[in-house]
mmCIF file as Biopython writes it, N, C-alpha, C and O atoms, coordinates in Angstrom:
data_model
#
loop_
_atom_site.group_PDB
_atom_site.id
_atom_site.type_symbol
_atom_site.label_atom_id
_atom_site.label_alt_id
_atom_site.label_comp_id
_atom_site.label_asym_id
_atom_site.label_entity_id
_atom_site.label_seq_id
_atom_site.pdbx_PDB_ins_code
_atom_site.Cartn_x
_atom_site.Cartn_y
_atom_site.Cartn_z
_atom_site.occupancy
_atom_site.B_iso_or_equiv
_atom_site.auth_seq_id
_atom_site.auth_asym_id
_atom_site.pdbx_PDB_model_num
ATOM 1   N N  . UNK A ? 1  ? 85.026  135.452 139.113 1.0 0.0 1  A 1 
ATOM 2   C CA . UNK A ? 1  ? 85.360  134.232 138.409 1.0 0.0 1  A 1 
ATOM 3   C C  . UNK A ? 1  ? 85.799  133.191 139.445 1.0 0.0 1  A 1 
ATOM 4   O O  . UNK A ? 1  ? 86.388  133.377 140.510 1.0 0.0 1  A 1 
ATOM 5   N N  . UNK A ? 2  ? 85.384  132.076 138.894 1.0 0.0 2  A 1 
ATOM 6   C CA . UNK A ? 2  ? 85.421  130.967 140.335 1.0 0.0 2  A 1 
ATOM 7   C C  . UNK A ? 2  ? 87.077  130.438 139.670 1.0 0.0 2  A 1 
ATOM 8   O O  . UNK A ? 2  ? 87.503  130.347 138.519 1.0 0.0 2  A 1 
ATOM 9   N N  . UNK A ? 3  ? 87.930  130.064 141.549 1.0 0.0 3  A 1 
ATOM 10  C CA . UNK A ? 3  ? 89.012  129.131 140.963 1.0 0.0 3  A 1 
ATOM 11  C C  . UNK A ? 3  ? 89.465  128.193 140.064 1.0 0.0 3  A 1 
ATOM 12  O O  . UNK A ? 3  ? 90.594  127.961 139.630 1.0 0.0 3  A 1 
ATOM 13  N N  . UNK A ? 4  ? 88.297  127.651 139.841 1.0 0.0 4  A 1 
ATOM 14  C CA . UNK A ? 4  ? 88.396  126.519 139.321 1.0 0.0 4  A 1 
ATOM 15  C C  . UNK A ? 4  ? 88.541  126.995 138.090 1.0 0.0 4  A 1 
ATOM 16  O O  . UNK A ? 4  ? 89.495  126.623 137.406 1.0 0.0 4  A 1 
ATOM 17  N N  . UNK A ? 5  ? 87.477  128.025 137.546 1.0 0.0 5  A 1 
ATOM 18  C CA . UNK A ? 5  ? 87.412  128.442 135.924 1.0 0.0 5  A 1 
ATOM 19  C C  . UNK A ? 5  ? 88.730  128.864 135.602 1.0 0.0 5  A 1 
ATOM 20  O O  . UNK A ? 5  ? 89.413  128.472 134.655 1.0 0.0 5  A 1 
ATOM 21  N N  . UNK A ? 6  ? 89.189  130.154 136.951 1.0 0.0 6  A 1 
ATOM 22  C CA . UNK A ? 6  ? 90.571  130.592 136.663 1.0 0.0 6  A 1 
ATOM 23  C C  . UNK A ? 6  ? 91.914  129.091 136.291 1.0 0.0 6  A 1 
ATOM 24  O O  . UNK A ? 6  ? 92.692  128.859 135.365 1.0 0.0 6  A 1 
ATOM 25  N N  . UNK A ? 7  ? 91.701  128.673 137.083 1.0 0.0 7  A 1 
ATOM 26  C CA . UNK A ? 7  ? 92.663  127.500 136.726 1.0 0.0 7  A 1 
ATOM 27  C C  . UNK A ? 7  ? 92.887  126.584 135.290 1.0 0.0 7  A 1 
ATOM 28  O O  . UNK A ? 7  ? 93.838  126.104 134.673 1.0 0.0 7  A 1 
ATOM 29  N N  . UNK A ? 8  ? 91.200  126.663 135.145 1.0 0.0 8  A 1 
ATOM 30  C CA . UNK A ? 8  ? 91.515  126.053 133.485 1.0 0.0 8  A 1 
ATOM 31  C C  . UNK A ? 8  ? 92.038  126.553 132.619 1.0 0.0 8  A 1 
ATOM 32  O O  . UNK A ? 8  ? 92.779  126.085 131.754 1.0 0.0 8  A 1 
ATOM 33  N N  . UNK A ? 9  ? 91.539  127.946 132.871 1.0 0.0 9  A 1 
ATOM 34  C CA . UNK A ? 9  ? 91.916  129.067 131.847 1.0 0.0 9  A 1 
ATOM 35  C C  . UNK A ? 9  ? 93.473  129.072 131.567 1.0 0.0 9  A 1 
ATOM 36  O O  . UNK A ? 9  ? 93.998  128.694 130.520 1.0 0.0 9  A 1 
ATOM 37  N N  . UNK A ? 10 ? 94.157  129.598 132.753 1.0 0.0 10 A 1 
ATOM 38  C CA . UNK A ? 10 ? 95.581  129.455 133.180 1.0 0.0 10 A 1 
ATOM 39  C C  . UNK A ? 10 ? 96.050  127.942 132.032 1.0 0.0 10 A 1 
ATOM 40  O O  . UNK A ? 10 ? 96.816  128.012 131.070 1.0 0.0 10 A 1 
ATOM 41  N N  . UNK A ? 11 ? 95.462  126.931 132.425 1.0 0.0 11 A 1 
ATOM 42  C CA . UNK A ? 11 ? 96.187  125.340 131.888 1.0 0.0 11 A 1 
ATOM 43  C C  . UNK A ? 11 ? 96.155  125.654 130.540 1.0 0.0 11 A 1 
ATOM 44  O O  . UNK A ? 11 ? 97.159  125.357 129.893 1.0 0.0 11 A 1 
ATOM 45  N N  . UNK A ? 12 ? 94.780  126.449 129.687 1.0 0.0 12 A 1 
ATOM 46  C CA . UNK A ? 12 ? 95.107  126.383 128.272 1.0 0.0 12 A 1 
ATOM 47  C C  . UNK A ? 12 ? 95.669  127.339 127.572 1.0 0.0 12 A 1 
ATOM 48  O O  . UNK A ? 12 ? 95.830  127.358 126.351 1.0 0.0 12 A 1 
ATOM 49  N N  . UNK A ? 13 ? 96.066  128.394 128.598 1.0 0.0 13 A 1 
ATOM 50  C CA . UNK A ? 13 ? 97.088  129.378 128.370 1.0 0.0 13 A 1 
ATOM 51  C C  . UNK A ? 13 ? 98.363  128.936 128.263 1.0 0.0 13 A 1 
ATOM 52  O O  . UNK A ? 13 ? 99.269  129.499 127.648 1.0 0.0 13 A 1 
ATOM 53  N N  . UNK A ? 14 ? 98.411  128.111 128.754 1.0 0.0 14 A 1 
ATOM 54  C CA . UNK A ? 14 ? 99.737  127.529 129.044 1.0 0.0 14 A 1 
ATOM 55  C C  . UNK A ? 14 ? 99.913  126.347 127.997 1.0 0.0 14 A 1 
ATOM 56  O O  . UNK A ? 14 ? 100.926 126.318 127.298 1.0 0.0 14 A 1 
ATOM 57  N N  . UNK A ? 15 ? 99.189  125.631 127.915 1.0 0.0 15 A 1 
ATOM 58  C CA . UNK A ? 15 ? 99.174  124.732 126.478 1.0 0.0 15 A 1 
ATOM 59  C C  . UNK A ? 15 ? 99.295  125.592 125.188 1.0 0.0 15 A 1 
ATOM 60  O O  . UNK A ? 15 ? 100.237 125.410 124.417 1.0 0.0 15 A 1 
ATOM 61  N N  . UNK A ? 16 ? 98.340  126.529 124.957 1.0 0.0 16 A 1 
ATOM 62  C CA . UNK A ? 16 ? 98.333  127.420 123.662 1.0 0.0 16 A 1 
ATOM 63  C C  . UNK A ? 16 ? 99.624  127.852 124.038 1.0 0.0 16 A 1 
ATOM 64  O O  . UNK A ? 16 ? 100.347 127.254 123.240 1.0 0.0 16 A 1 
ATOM 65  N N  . UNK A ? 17 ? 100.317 128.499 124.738 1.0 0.0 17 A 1 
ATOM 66  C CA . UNK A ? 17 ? 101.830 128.624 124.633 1.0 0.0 17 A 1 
ATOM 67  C C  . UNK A ? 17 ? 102.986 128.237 124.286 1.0 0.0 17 A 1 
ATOM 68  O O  . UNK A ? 17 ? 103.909 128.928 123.854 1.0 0.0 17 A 1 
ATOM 69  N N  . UNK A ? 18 ? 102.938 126.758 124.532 1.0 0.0 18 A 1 
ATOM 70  C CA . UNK A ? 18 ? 103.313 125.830 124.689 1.0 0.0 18 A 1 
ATOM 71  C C  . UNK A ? 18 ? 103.683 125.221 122.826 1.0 0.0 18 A 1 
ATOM 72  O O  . UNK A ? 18 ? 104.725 124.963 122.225 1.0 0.0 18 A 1 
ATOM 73  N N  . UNK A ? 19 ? 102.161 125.201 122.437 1.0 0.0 19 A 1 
ATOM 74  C CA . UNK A ? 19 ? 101.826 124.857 120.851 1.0 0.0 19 A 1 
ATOM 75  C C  . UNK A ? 19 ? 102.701 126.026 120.035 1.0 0.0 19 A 1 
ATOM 76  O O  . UNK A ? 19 ? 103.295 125.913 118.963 1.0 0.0 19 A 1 
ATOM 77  N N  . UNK A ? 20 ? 102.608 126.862 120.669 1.0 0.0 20 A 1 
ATOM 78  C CA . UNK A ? 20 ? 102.929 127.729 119.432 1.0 0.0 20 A 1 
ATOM 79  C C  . UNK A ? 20 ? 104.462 128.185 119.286 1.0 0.0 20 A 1 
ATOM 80  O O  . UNK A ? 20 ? 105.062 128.648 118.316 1.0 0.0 20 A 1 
ATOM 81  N N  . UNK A ? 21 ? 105.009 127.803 120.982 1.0 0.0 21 A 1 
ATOM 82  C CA . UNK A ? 21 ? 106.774 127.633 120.878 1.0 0.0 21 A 1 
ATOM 83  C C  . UNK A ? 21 ? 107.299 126.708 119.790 1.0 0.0 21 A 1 
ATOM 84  O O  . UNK A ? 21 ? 108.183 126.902 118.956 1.0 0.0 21 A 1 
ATOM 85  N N  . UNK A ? 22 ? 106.392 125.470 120.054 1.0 0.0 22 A 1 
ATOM 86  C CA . UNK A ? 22 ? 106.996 124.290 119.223 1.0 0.0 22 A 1 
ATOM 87  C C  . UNK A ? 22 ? 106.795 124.225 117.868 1.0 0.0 22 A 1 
ATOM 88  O O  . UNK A ? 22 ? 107.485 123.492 117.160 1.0 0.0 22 A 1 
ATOM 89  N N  . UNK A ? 23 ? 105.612 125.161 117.286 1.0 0.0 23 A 1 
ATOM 90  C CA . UNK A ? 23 ? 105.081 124.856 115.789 1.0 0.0 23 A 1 
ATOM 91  C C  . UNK A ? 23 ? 105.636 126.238 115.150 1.0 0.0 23 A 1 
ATOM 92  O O  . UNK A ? 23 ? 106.052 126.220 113.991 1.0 0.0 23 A 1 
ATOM 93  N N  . UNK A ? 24 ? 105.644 127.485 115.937 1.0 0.0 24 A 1 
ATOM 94  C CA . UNK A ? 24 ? 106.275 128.311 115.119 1.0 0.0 24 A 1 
ATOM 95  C C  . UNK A ? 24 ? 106.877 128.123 113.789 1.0 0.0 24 A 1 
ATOM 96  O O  . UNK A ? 24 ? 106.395 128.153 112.656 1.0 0.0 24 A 1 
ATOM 97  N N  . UNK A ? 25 ? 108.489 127.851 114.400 1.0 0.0 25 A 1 
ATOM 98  C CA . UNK A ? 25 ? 109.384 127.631 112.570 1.0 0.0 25 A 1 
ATOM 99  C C  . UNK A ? 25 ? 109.123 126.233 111.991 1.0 0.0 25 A 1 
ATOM 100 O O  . UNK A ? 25 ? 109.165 126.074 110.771 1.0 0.0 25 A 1 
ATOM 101 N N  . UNK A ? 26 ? 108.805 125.028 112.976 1.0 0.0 26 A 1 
ATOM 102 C CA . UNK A ? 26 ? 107.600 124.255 111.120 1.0 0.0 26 A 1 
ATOM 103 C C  . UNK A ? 26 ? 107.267 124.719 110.346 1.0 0.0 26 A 1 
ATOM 104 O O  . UNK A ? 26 ? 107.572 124.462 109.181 1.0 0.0 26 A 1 
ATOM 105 N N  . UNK A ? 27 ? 106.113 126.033 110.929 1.0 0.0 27 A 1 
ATOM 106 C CA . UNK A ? 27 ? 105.357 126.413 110.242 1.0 0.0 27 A 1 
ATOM 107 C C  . UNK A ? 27 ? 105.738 127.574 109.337 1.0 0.0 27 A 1 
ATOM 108 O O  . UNK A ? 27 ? 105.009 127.972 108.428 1.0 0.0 27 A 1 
ATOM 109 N N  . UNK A ? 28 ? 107.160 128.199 109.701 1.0 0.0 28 A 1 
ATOM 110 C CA . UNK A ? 28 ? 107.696 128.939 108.895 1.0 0.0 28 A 1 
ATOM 111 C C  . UNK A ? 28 ? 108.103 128.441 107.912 1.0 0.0 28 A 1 
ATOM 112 O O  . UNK A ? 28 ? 108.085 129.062 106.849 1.0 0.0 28 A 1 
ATOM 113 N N  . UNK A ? 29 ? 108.720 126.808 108.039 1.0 0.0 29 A 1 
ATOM 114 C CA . UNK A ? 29 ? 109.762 126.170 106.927 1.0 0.0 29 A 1 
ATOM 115 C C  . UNK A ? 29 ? 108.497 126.011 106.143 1.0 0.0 29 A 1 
ATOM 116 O O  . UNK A ? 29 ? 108.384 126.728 105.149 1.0 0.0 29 A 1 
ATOM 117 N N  . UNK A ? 30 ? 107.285 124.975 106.511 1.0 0.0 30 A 1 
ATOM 118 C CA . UNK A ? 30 ? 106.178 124.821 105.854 1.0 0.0 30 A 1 
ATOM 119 C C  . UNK A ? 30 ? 105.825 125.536 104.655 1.0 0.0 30 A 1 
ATOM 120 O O  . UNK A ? 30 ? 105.584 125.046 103.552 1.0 0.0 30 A 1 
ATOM 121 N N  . UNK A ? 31 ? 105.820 126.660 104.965 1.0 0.0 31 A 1 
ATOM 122 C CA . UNK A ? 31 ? 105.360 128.330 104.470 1.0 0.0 31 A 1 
ATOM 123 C C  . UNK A ? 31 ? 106.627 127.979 103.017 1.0 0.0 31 A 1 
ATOM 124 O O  . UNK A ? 31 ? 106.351 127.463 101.934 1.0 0.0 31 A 1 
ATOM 125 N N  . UNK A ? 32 ? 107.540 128.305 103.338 1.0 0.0 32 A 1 
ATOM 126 C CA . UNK A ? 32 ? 108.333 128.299 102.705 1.0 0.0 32 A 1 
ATOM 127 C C  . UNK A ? 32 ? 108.647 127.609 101.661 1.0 0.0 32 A 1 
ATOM 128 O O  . UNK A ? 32 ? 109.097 128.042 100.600 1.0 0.0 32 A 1 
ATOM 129 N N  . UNK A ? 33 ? 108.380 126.369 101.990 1.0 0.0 33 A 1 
ATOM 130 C CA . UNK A ? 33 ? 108.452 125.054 101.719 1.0 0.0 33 A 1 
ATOM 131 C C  . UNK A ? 33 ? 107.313 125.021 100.021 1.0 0.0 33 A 1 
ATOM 132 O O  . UNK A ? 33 ? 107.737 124.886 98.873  1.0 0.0 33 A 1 
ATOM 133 N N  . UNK A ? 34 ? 105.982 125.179 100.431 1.0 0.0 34 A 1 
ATOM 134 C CA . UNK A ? 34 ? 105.022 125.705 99.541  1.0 0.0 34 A 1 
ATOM 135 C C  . UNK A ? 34 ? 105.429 126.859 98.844  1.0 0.0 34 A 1 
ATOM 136 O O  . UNK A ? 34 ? 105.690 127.018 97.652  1.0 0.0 34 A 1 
ATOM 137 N N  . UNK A ? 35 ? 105.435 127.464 99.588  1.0 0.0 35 A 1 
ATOM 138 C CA . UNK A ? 35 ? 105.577 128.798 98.334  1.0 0.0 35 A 1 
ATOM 139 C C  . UNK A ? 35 ? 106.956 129.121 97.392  1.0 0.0 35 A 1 
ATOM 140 O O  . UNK A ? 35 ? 107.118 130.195 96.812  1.0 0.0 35 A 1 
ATOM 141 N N  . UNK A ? 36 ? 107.819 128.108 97.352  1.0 0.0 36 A 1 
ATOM 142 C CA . UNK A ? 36 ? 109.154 128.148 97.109  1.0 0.0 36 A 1 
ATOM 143 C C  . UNK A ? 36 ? 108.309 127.732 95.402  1.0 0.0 36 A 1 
ATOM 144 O O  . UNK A ? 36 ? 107.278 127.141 95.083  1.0 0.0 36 A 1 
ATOM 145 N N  . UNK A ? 37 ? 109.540 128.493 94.579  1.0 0.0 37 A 1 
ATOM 146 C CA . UNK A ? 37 ? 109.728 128.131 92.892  1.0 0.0 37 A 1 
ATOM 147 C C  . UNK A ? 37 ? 111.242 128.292 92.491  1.0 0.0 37 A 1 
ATOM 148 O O  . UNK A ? 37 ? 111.496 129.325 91.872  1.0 0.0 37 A 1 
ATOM 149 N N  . UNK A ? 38 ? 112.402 127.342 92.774  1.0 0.0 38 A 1 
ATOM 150 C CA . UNK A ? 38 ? 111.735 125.604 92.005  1.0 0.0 38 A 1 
ATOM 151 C C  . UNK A ? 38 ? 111.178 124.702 93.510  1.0 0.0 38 A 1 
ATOM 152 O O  . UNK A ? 38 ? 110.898 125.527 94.380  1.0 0.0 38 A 1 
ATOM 153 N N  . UNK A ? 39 ? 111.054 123.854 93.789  1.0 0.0 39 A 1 
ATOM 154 C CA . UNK A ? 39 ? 111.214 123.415 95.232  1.0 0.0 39 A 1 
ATOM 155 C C  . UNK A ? 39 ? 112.103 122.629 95.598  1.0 0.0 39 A 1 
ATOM 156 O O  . UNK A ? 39 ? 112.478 121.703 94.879  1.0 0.0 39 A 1 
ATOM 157 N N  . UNK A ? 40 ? 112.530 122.838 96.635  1.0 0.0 40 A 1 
ATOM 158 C CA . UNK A ? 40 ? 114.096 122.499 96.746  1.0 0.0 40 A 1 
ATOM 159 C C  . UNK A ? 40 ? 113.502 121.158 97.510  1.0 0.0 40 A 1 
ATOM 160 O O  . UNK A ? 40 ? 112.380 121.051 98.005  1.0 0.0 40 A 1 
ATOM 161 N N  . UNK A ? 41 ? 114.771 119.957 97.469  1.0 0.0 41 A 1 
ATOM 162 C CA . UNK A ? 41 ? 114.485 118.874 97.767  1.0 0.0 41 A 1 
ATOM 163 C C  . UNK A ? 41 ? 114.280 118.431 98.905  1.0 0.0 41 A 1 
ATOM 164 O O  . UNK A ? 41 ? 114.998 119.095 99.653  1.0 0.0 41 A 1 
ATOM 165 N N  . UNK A ? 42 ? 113.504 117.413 99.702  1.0 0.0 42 A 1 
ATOM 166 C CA . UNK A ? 42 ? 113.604 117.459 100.940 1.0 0.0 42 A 1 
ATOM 167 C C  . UNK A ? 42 ? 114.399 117.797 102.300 1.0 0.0 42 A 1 
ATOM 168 O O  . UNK A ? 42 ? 114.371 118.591 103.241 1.0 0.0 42 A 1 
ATOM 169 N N  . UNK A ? 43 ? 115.205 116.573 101.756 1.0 0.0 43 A 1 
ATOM 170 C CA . UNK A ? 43 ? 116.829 117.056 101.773 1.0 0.0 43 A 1 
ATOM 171 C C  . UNK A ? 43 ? 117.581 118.402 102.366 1.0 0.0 43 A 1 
ATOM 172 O O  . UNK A ? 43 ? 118.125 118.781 103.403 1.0 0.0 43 A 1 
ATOM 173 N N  . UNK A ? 44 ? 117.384 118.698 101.549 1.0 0.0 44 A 1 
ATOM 174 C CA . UNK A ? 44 ? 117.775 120.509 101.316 1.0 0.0 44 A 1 
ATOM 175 C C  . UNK A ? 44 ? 117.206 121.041 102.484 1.0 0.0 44 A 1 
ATOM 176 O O  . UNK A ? 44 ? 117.885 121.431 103.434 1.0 0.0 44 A 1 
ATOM 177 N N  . UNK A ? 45 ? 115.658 121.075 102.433 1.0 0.0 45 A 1 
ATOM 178 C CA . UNK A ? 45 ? 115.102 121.799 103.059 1.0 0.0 45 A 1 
ATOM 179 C C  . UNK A ? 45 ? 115.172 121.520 104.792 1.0 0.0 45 A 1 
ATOM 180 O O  . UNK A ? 45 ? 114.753 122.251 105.690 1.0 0.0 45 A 1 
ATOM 181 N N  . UNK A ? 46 ? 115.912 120.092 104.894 1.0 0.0 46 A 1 
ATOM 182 C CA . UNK A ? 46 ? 116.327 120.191 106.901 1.0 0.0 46 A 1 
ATOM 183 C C  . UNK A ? 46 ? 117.327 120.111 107.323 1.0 0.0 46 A 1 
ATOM 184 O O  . UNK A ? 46 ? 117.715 120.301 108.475 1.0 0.0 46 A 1 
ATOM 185 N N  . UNK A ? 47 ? 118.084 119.690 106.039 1.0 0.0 47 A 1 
ATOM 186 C CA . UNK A ? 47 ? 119.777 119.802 106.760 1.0 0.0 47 A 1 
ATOM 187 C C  . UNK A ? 47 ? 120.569 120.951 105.780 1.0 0.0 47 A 1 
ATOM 188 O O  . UNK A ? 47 ? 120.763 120.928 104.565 1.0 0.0 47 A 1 
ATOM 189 N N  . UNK A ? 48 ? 120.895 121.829 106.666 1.0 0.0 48 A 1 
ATOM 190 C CA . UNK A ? 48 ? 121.527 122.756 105.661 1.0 0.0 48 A 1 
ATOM 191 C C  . UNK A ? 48 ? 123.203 122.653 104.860 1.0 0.0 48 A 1 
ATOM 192 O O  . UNK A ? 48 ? 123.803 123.654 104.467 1.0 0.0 48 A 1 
ATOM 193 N N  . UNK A ? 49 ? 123.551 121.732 104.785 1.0 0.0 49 A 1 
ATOM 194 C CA . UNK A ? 49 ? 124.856 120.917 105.035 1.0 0.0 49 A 1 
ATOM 195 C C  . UNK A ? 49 ? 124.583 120.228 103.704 1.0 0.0 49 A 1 
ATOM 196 O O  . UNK A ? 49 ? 125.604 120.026 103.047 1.0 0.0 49 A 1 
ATOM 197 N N  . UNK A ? 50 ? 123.765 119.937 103.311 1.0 0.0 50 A 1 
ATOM 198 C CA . UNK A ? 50 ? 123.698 118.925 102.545 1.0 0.0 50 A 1 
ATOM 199 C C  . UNK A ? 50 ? 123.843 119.603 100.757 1.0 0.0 50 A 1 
ATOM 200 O O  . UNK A ? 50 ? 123.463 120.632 100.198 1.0 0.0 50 A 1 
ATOM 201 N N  . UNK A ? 51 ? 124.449 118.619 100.426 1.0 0.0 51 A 1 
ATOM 202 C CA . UNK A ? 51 ? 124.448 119.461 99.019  1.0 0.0 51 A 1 
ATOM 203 C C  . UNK A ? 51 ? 123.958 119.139 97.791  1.0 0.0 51 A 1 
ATOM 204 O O  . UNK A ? 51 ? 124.066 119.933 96.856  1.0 0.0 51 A 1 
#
């Protein structure tokens, strides 16, 4: 495998890493968020403080 290929590879390893640190629990609250019955108010759902 030539450097160069290795190197890209490496950069979008590192991006796809990167994506999925940051979107993880969005995508958990997301999840949640939808599949919730009743659905709780926006509100609710980012500050846990709030009443």
């Amino acid at each position: 495998m030539e450097e160069s290929t290795r190197a890209k590879i490496m950069r979008l390893l590192g991006w796809g890493q990167t994506a999925i640190h940051i979107g993880f629990i969005p995508a958990v609250l997301l999840l949640g968020y939808l599949n919730a019955d009743p659905k709780p108010s926006l509100l609710r759902l980012i500050s846990p403080l709030a009443a």
